[in-house]
N, C-alpha and C positions, 0 to 999 in steps of 0.2 A: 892068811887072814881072809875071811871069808866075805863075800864082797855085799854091802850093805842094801836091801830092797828099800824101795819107798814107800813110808807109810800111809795105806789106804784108809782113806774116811769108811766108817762104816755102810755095808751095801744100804742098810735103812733110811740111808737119805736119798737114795737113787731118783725117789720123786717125789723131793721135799722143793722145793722155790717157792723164795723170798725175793724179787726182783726187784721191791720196794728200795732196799737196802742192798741190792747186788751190785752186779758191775757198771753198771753205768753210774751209780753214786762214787762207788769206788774211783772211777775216773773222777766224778767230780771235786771231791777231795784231793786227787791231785794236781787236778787244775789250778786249785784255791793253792795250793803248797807253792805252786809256781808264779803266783800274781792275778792271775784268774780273777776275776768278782764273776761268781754265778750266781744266777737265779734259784735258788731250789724249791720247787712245787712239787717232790713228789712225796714229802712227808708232812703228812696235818698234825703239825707239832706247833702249838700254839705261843708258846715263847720265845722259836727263833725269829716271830714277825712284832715282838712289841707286845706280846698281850701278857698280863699276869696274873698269877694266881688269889682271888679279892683278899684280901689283907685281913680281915676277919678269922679267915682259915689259917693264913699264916700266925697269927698269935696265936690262936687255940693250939697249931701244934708245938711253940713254944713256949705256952705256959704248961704243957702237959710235957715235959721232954723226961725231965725226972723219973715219972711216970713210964718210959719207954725204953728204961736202960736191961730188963728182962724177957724173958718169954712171956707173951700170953698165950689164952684159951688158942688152941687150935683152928678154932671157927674166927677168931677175932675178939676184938674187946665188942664187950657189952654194950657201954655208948652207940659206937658206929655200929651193930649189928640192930642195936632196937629203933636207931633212926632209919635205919631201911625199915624196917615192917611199917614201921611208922607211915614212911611215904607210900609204900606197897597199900597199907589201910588205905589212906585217903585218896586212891586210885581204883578203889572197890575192890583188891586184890583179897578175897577172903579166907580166912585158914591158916596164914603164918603169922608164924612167930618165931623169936631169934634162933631160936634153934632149925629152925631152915635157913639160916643166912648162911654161908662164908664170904669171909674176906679173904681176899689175893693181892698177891703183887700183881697188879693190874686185872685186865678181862685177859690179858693174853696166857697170864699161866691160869686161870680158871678153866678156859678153853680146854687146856692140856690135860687139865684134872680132869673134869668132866667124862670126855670123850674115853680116857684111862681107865676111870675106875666103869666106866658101860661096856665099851667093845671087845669082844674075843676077835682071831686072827678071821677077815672073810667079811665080817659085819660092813652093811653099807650105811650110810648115813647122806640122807641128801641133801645137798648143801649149792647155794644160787649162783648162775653162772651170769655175770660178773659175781663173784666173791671177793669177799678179805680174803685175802689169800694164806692167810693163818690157818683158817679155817680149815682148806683142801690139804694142809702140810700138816696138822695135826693128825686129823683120820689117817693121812700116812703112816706119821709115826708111831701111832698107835697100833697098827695093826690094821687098820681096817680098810675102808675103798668108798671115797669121794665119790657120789655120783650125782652129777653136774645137772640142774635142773634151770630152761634156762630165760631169762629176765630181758625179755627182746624189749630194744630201743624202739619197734612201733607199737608197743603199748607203755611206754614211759617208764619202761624196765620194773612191771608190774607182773608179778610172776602171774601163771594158769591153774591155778587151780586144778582144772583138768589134766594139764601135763605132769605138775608134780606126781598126780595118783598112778597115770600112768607107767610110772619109773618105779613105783613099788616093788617089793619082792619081799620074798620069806624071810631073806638075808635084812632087809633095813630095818634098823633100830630108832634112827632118831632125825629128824627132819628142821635142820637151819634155819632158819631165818634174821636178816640184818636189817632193821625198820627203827629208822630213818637209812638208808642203806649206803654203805661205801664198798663201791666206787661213785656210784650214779645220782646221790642225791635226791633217790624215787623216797616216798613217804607212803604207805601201803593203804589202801583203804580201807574201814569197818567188814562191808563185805566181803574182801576176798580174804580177810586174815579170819572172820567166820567161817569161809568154804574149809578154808586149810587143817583152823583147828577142827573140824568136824572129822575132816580125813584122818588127821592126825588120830582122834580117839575112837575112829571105824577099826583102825592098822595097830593101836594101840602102839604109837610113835612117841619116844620123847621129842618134846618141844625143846629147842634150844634158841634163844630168843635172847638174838644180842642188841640191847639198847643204848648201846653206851653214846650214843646222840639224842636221846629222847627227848631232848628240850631244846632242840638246833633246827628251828623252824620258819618258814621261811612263805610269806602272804597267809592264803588261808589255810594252809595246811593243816592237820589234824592228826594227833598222835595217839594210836588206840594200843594200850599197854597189851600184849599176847594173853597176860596172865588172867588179865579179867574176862576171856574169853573158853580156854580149855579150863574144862574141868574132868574128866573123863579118862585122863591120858596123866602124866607126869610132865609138868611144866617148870624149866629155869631161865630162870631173867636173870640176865647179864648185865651188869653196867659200873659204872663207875666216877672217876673225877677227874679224868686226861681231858675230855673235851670239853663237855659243859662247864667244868669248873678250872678252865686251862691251868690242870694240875698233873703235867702226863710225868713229870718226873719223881712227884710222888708215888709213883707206881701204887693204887689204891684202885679194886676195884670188888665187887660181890657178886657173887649169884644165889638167887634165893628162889626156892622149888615152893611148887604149889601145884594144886590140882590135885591127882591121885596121889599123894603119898604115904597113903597107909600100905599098899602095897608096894612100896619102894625103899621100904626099908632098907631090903639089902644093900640094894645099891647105892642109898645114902651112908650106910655104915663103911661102905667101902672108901667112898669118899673121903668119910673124915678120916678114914686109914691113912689115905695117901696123903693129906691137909697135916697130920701128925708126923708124918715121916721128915717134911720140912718144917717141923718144929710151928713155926708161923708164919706169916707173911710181916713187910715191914709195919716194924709198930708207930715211929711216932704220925705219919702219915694217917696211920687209923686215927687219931685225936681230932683229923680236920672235916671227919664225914659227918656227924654230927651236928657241926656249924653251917657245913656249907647246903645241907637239907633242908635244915631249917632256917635261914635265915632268908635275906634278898636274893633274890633269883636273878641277879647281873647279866645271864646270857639273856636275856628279854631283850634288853637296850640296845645290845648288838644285833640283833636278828631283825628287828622292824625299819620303818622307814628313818631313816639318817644315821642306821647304827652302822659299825663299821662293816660287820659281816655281811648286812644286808648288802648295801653298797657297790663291797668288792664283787659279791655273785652278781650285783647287775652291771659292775664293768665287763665281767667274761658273758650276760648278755647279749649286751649291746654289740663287743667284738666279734661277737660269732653270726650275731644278725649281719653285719658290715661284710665278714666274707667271701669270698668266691669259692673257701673248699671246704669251711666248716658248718654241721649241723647240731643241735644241741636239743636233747629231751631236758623240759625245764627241771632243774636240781629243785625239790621241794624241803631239802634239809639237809644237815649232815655238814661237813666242810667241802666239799669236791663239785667238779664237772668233770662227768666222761666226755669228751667229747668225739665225736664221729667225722671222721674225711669223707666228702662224698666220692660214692666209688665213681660216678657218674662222670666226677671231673678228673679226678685219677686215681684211674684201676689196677696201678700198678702200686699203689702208696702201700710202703710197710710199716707198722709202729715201731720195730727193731729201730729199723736202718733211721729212719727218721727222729727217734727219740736222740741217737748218739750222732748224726747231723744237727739236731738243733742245741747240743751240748758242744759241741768240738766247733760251731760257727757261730752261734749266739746267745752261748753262756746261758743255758738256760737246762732247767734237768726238770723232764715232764718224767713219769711212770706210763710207760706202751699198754696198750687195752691187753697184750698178752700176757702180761704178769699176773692177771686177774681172772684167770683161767676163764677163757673162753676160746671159741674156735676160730676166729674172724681175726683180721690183722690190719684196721680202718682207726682206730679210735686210741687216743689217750685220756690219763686222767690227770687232772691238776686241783690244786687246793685254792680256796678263796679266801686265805689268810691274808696275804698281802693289803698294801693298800691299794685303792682304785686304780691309781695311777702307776705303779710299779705291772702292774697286771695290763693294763695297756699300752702299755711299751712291751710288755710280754706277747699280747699278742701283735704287736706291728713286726715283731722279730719272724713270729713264727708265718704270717702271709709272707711275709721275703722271702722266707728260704723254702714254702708251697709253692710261687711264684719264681723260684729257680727249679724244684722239682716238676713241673706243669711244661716247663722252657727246656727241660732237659741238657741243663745247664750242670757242668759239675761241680760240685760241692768242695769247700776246704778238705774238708776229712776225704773226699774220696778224692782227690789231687794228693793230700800229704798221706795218704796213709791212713786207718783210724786208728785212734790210741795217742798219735803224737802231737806234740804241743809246736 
């Protein structure tokens, strides 16, 4: 009998990471198996902390369920795709209509589509460093080659303009951007998302323009939609109903193209190639986009002064003003703080090793600044889901165990082992 090999994952994931979701959750799920209460901050999933989806949308998609037991259109139902133009119009978003929309199981398989039906094998596409890290894994598996443009914490991880251009090549097709942005919480301003798009339609770059925070704002911040800026170039906005409408398990989200698309034909026809192949995306979820467009706008209450979201960001404020090792560029939207170690106090600090120390010694699971491709190994990110107060205990955990790594003190995990309970 012939002696059995191990079956390899395909080489195309060789530089695929997802670390959101990798091992160190992995660990913390078996933490929780074993009695464990952790903290988990490292996914902005808005219903494992309390919040829910406004109840408006929940009936809409149960009086429409009936309605959800077949295939639709490709692109999506009618309703949810004319309430997006809808809000795209009253955004000054000029030139669509439903036929530039699809609907997706989220932004994250639209990402996939996208990127799919554009790049051949070589193609670059540049994409901001901190990224969603979906983002740099997609262009992988697609074929194509991330290149990392990058979003420095001393200018409030507000990209250059001048650096992006100079990262161009023959090879790049299409140019990212995440505004209101995750990891960082940066909110981009009028003029530099002007400089971009003008690059953009110099290089003749698709816009790829993920908003799926667009209404997650935070003081004065100010949201200047991409779409109503490129005209010149092929532009798609991304968004959805996971954050603002904490509806991530609906998985419901659109990208709707504007700007040049008279000559992009093809590559829209391609797209709905691939949108056909999976028949549809989930239908009865599309019944709640509609409602939730047009109705009350509920994330408001949270985002200003005494909502909760406001709130929780100014508890991981306040905490990071209070410490002796942490720095913090102000989050202006989004759910997250990256936040930054000073090298200054210790030079030696890893986000690896420190991430799976403050999980294995105080129950708590941050996502390390390196799962979010960048070069630098100082900084983690965490979500302001929580409430105030669970987040401040959060961080009196995380100075204790700064204050054993400062003391050079060792750690549970590097006493027992890491990995063991």
């Amino acid at each position: 009998m012939s002696q059995r090999r191990p079956l390899q994952a395909s080489a195309g994931l060789a530089h695929v990471r997802y670390e959101i979701r990798g091992k160190l959750a992995r660990r913390a799920l078996d933490m929780e198996r074993l009695g464990y209460d952790v903290v988990s901050l490292n996914i902005g999933n808005p219903y494992a902390f309390g919040f829910r989806t406004p109840e408006t949308m929940r009936l809409a998609m149960i009086e429409n369920l009936r309605m959800s037991e077949g295939y639709v259109h490709q692109k999506g139902i009618f309703p949810a795709r004319e309430a997006v133009v809808m809000q795209q119009q009253e955004r000054g978003v000029k030139g669509v209509t439903a036929e530039e929309v699809f609907i997706g199981n989220g932004v994250s398989e639209l990402i996939d589509l996208t990127l799919r039906a554009l790049l051949n094998p070589g193609d670059e596409v540049l994409v901001p460093s901190p990224d969603y890290p979906l983002w740099t894994a997609a262009v992988n598996l697609n074929a194509g080659r991330a290149v990392h443009y990058p979003c420095r914490a001393e200018r409030r991880f507000i990209p250059d303009p001048r650096e992006i251009e100079s990262l161009i090549t023959p090879r790049t097709r299409a140019l990212v951007l995440v505004n209101p942005n995750n990891p960082t919480g940066a909110v981009y301003p009028r003029n530099v998302l002007e400089a971009i798009a003008r690059l953009a339609e110099q290089h003749r770059l698709v816009v790829l323009s993920d908003e799926i925070y667009d209404q997650i704002l935070y003081d004065d911040a100010e949201f200047v939609p991409m779409a109503t800026l490129v005209q010149g170039t092929l532009c798609c906005t991304m968004s959805g109903l996971s954050k603002v409408y904490r509806a991530c398990g609906y998985r419901v989200g659109w990208a709707v193209f504007s700007g040049d698309t008279e000559n992009s034909s093809d590559y829209l026809h391609g797209l709905e190639l691939l949108s056909s192949l999976r028949l549809c995306s989930n239908v009865p979820g599309q019944w709640a986009v509609q409602t939730a467009l047009g109705g009350h706008q509920s994330i408001r209450e949270l985002t200003g002064p005494g909502g909760r979201l406001y709130e929780s960001r100014q508890a991981i404020l306040e905490a990071v003003a209070r410490s002796k090792y942490l720095r913090l560029a102000r989050p202006m939207g989004a759910l997250y703080a990256f936040v930054e170690v000073r090298g200054d106090v210790l030079p030696e600090f890893d986000d690896q090793a420190f991430a799976l120390d403050l999980l294995e010694n105080k129950h708590v699971l941050v996502a390390p600044g390196v799962s979010f491709n960048v070069p630098y190994r100082n900084c983690f990110r965490i979500t302001n889901l929580p409430e105030p107060q669970v987040l401040g205990t959060v961080f009196s955990r995380i100075e204790e165990l700064l204050d054993a790594h400062a003391s050079g003190a060792p750690t549970l995990s590097l006493v027992r082992g890491a990995g063991k309970p």
